[in-house]
PLY file of the C-alpha trace (Angstrom):
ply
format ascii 1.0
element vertex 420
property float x
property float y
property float z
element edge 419
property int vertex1
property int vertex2
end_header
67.92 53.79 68.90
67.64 52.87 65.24
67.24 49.32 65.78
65.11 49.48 69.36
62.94 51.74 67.03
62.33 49.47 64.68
61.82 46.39 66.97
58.83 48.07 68.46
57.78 48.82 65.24
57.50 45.00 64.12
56.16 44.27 67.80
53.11 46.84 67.15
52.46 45.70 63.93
52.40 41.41 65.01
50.32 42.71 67.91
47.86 44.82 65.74
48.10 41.72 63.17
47.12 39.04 66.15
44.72 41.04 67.19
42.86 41.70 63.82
42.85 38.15 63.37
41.18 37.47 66.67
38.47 39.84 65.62
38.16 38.03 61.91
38.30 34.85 63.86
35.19 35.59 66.39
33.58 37.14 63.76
33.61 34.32 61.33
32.72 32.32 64.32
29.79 34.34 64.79
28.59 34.35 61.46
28.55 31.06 61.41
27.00 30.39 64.47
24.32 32.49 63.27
23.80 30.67 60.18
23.62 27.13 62.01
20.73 28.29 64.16
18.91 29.46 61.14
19.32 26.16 59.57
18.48 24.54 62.58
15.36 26.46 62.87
14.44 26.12 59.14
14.64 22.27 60.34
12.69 22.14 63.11
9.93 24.34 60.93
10.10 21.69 58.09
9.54 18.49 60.92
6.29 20.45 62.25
5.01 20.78 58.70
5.39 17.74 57.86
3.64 16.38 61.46
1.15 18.53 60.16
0.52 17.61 56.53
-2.16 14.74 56.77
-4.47 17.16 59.19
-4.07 20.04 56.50
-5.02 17.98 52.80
-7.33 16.63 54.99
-9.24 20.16 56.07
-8.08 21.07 52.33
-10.31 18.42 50.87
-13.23 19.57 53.56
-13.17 23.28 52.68
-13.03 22.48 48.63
-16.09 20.10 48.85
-18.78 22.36 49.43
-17.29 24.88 47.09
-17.20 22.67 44.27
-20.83 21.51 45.41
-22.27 24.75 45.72
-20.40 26.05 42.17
-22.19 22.86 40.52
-25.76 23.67 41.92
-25.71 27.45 41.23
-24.89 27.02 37.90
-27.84 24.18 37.21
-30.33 25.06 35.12
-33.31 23.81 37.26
-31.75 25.56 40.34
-34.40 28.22 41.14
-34.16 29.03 45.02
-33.02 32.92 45.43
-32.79 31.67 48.75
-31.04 28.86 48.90
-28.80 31.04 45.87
-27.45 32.85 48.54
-26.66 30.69 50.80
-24.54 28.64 48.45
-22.73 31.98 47.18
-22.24 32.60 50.93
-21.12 28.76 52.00
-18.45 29.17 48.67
-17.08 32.98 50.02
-16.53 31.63 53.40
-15.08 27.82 52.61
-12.51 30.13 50.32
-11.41 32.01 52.89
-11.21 28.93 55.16
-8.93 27.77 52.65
-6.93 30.91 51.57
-5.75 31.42 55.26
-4.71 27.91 56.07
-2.48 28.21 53.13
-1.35 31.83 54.02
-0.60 30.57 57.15
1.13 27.38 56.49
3.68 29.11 53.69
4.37 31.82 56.10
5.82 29.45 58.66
7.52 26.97 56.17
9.69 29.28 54.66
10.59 30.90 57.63
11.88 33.87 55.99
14.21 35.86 58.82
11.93 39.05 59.55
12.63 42.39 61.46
12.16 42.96 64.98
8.79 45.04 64.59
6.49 45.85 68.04
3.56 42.39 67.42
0.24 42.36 69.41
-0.07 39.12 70.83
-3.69 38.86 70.00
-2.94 39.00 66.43
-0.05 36.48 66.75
-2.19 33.59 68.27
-5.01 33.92 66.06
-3.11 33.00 63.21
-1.84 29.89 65.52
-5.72 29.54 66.31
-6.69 29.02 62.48
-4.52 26.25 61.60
-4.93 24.26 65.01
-8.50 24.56 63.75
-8.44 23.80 60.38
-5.90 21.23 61.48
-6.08 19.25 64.80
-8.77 16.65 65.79
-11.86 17.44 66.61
-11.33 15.65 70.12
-8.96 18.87 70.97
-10.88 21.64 72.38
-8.94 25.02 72.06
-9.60 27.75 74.37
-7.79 31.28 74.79
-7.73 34.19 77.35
-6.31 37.39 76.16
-7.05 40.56 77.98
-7.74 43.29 75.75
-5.56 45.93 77.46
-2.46 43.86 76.44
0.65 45.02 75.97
2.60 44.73 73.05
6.02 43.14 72.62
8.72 43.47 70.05
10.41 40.22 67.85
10.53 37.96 65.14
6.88 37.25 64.29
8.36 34.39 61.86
10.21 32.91 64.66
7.22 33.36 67.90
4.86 31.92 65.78
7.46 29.06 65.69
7.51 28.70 68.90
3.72 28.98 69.45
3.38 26.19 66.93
5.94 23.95 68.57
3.91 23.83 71.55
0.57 23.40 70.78
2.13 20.68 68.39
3.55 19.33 71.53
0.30 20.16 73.18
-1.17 17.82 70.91
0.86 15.02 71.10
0.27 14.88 74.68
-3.87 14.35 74.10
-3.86 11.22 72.41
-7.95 10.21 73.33
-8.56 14.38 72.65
-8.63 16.85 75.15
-8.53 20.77 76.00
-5.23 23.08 74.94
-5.50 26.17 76.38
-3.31 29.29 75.33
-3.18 32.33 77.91
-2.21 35.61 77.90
-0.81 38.19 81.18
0.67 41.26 81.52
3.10 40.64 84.24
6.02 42.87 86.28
9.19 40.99 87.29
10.23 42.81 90.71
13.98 42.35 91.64
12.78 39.51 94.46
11.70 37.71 91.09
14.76 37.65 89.14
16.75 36.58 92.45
15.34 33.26 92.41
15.14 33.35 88.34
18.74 34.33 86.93
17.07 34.46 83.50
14.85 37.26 84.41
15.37 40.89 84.59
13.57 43.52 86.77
10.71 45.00 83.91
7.73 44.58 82.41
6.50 41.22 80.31
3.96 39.29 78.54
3.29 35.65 79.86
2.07 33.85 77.19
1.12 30.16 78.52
-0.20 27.25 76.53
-1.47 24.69 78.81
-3.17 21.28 78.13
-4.53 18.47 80.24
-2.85 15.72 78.32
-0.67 12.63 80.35
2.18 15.35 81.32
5.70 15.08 81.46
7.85 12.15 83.65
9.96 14.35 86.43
12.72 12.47 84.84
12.93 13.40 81.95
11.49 17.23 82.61
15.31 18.48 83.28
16.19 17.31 79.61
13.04 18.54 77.44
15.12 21.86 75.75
18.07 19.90 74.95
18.80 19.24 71.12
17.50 15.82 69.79
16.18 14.82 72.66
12.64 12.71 72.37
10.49 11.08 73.93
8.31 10.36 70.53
8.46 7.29 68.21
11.50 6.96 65.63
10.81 8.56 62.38
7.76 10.92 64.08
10.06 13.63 65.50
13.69 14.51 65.96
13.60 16.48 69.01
14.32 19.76 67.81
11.11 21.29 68.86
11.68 22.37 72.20
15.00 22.94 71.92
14.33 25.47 69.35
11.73 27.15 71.62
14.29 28.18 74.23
16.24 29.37 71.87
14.13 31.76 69.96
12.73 32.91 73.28
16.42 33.41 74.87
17.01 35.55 71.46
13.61 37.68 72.19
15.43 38.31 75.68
12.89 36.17 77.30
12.97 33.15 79.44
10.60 30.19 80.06
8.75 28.17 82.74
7.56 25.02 82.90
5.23 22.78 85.18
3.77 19.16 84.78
1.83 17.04 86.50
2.08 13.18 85.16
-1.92 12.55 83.97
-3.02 15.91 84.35
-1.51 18.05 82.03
1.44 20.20 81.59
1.80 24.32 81.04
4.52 26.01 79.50
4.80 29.97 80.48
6.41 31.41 78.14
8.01 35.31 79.60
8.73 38.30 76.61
9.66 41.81 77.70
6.89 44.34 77.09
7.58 47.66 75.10
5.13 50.64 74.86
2.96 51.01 72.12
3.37 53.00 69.37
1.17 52.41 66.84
-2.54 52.38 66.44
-2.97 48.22 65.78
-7.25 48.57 65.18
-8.36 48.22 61.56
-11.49 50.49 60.34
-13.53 48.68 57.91
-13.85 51.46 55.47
-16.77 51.85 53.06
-15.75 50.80 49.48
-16.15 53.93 47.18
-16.82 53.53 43.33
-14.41 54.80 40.96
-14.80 58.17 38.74
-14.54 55.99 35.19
-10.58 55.45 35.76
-9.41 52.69 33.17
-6.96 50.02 34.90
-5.27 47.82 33.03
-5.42 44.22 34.31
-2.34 41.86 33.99
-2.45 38.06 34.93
-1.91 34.92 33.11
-5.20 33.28 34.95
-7.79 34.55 32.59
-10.29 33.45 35.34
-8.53 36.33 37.85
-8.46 38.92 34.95
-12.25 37.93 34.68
-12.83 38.27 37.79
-11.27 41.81 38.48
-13.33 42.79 35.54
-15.91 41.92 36.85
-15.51 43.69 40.18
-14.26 46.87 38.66
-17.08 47.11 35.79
-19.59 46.98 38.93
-17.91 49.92 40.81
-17.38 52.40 38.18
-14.02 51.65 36.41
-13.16 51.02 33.12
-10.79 48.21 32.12
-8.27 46.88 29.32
-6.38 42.92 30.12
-3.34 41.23 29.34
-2.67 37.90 29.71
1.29 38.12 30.29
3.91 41.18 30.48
4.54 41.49 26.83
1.22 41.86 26.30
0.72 44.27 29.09
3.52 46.72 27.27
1.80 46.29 24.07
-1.69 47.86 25.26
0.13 50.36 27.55
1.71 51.98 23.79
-1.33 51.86 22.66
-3.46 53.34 25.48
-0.29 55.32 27.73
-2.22 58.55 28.10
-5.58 57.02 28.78
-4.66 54.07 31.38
-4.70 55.78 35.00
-3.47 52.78 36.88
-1.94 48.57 36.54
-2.74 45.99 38.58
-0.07 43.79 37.79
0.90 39.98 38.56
4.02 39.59 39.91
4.71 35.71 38.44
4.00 35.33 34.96
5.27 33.69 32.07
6.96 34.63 29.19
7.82 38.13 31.05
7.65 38.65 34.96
5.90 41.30 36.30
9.16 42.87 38.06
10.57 43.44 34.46
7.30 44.59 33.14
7.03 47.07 35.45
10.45 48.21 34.72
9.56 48.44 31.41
6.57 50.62 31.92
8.16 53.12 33.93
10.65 53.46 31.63
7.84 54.20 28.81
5.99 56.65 32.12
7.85 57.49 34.79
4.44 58.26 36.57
2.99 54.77 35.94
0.68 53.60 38.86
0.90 50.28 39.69
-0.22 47.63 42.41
1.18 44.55 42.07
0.04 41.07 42.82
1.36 38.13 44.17
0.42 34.65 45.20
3.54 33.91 47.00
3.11 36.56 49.60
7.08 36.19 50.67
9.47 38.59 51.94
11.69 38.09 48.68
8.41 39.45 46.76
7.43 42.31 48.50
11.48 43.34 48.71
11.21 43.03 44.81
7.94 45.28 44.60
9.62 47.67 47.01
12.71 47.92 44.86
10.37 48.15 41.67
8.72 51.25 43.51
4.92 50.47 43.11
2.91 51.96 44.68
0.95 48.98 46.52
1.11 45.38 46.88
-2.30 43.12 46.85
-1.56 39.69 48.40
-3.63 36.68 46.55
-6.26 35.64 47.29
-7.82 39.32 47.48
-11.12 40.31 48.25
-13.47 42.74 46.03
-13.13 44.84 49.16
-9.66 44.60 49.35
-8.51 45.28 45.53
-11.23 48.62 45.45
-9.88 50.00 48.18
-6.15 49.66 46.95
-7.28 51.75 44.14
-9.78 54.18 46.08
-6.49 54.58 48.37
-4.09 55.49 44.89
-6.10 57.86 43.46
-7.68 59.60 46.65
-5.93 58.20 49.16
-2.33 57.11 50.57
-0.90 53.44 49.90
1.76 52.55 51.92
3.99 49.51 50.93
0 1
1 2
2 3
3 4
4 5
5 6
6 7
7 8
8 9
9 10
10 11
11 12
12 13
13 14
14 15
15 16
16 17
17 18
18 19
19 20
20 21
21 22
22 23
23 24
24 25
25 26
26 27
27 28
28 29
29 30
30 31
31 32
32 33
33 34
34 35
35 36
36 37
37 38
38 39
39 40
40 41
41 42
42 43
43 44
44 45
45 46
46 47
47 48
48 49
49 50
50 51
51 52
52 53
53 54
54 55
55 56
56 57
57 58
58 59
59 60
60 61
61 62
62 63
63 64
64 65
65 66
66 67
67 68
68 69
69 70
70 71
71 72
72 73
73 74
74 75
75 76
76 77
77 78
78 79
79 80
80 81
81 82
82 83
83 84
84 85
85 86
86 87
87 88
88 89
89 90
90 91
91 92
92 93
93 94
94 95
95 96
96 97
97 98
98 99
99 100
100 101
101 102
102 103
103 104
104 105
105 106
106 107
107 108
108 109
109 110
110 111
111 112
112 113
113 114
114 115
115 116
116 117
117 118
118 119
119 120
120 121
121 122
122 123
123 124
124 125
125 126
126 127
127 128
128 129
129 130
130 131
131 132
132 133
133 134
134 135
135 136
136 137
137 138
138 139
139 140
140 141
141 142
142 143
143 144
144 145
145 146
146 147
147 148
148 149
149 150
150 151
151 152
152 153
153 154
154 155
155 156
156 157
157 158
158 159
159 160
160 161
161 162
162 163
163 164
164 165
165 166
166 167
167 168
168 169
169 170
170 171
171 172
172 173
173 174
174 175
175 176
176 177
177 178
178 179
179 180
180 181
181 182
182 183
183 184
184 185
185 186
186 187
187 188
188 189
189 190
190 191
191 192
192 193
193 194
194 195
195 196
196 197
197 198
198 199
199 200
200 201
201 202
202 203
203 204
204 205
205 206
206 207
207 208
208 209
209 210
210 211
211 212
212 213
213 214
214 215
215 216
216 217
217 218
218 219
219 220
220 221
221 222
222 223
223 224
224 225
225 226
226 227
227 228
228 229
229 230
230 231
231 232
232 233
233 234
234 235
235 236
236 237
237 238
238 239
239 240
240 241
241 242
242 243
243 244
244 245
245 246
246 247
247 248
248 249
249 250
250 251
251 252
252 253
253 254
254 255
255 256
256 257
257 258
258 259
259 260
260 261
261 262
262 263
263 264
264 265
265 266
266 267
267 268
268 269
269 270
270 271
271 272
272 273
273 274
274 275
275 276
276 277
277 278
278 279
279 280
280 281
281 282
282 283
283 284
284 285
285 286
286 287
287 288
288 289
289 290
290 291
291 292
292 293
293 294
294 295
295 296
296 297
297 298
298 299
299 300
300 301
301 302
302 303
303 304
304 305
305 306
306 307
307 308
308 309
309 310
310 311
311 312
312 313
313 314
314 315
315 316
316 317
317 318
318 319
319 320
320 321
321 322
322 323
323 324
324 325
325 326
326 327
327 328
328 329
329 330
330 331
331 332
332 333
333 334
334 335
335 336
336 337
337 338
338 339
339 340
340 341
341 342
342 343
343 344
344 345
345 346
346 347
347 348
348 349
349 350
350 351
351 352
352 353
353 354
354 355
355 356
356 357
357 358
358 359
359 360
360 361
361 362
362 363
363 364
364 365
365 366
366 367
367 368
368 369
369 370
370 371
371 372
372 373
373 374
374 375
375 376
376 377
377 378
378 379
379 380
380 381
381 382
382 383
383 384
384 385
385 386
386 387
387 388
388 389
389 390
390 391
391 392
392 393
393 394
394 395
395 396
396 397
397 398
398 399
399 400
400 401
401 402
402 403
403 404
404 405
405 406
406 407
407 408
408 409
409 410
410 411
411 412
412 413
413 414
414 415
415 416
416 417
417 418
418 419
């Protein structure tokens, strides 16, 4: 009994052994898998940028001209016309903000940082797309859109669908050589259980089609069975690798979705694009609240552009608030033990040199544990706001801000609520 005892002993524990290495095994493979497709997306992101780099210093150069041709007039000394003054101060605020969302945009979707699965109007998803296939594309393209207003909501990536979205209208491109009309659609649709018998991707529910359509010299029936497969191209060498499509299908397949597509050679192709639909549960409108002045609070101002700090002087001298500047973090920590029990809140740049904002902050709640701070980044990333988060501030104003936007942070922290 002894022995038959302890042979099923050393069978149990081989078994248990094999089988935990199995698991290991898949889960490695996994893992891995995972971090391929990332890389592979990262990629594909990095190709479209690149397609898209002479269209953007182009625009670039456009939007800075009249700023820098406005800035020269207004500040001539024989330049009289209140008129024409604002005009020019008008012409420079919207050029800027031309400019400052093309770039927003751009960095967003070249570092492709892996975001959460969050519920994402569509609306607000393609007009990002919009902005830099405007400030971007030919003027031969005409772009046109049709999005309901009582559409519903869906949940993914928004990283990764605006991926997609930009693949396509890329593509879209591409196929208009002499110009043309792209045209990006949105339906609520339900997927009946007839439906998904003659679609085996599909499942009985509730989606958004989202369909970007052009009239461009269409796809070769040919060559339409191989479009989503890896490396495949029909493009020049050295103007595409073929990962564009490819990576499409498989974002979508990872939203749960599934896609159509229909071509007709010299008239155009349309790509339908199917992601389930969830409720909604959040309010997605944004009241334009009044600014309100400040009650005399002194802020202390922290950048190493002294044109910013000047700036935010500016702004807050106008509305009410007091204000003390530092040019770097050291410096920041110097006038904060000088001026702890008068300074009411920070605004503090995150990238500085000499001593990063992160570590600044760190410092000052360790000198005030009830230190109110915003922080401010031009970066915008994921890796930044996860580093404000950590640092517990109580706000975080993305660069460029607005007068607006940078007096309501502070209305919102000493009256208000600030979520980060």
């Amino acid at each position: 009994h002894t022995r038959t005892n302890y042979d099923l002993f050393h069978y149990l524990f081989s078994l248990n052994r094999a089988v935990l290495k199995s698991i290991l095994s898949v889960d490695t493979d996994i893992t891995e898998k995972k971090q391929l497709e990332e890389q592979f997306f990262r990629a594909q992101r990095l190709e479209s940028i690149g397609i898209l780099a002479g269209g953007i210093a182009h625009d670039l150069n456009n939007i800075l001209t009249p700023i820098l041709a406005a800035a020269q007039l207004i500040q001539g000394k024989f330049f009289q016309d209140e008129e024409r003054f604002g005009q020019l101060l008008a012409l420079v605020e919207s050029n800027a903000q031309r400019g400052a969302a093309l770039v927003k945009q751009v960095l967003s979707f070249a570092r492709g940082y892996k975001g959460e699965r969050i519920i994402i109007q569509v609306k607000y998803l393609i007009s990002e797309i919009i902005q830099i296939v405007k400030e971007t594309f030919p003027k031969s393209i005409e772009l046109s859109t049709i999005i309901p207003e009582d559409t519903w909501p869906i949940t993914g990536d928004t990283t990764q669908l605006h991926q997609v979205l930009m693949n396509l209208v890329v593509n879209a491109r591409d196929a208009l050589p002499d110009g043309g009309k792209i045209t990006i659609s949105v339906e609520n649709k339900f997927i009946d259980e007839a439906y998904t018998r003659m679609n085996l991707d599909a499942q009985v529910g509730h989606y958004i089609m989202i369909t970007v359509a052009d009239n461009g010299v269409g796809i070769p029936p040919e060559i339409l069975d191989r479009i989503f497969e890896p490396f495949f191209t029909t493009k020049e060498i050295n103007t595409g690798t073929g990962l564009g499509l490819s990576t499409v299908l498989g974002i979508i397949k990872s939203h749960a979705g599934f896609i159509k597509v229909s071509t007709n050679v010299g008239k155009g192709s349309k790509f339908d694009l199917f992601l389930p639909a969830v409720e909604a549960t959040q309010a997605f409108k944004i009241e334009d609240l009044d600014v309100v002045p400040g009650e005399g609070e002194l802020i202390l101002v922290v950048d190493d552009e002294a044109q910013i700090r000047e700036i935010a002087a500016i702004i807050l001298e106008n509305y009410n608030y007091k204000i003390l500047a530092a040019s770097n973090g050291i410096e920041a920590i110097a006038l904060y033990a000088q001026y702890k029990h008068q300074i009411n809140a920070v605004l503090m740049d995150i990238m500085m040199p000499e001593m990063d904002g992160i570590t600044a902050i760190r410092t000052l709640q360790k000198m005030n544990n009830q230190v109110q701070i915003i922080a401010c980044s031009g970066l915008n990333s994921m890796e930044i706001f996860a580093q404000a988060s950590d640092a517990n501030v109580k706000a975080v104003l993305s660069k460029p801000y607005t007068a607006k936007e940078l007096l309501k942070s502070l209305h919102n922290l000493f009256r208000g609520s600030v979520e980060l």
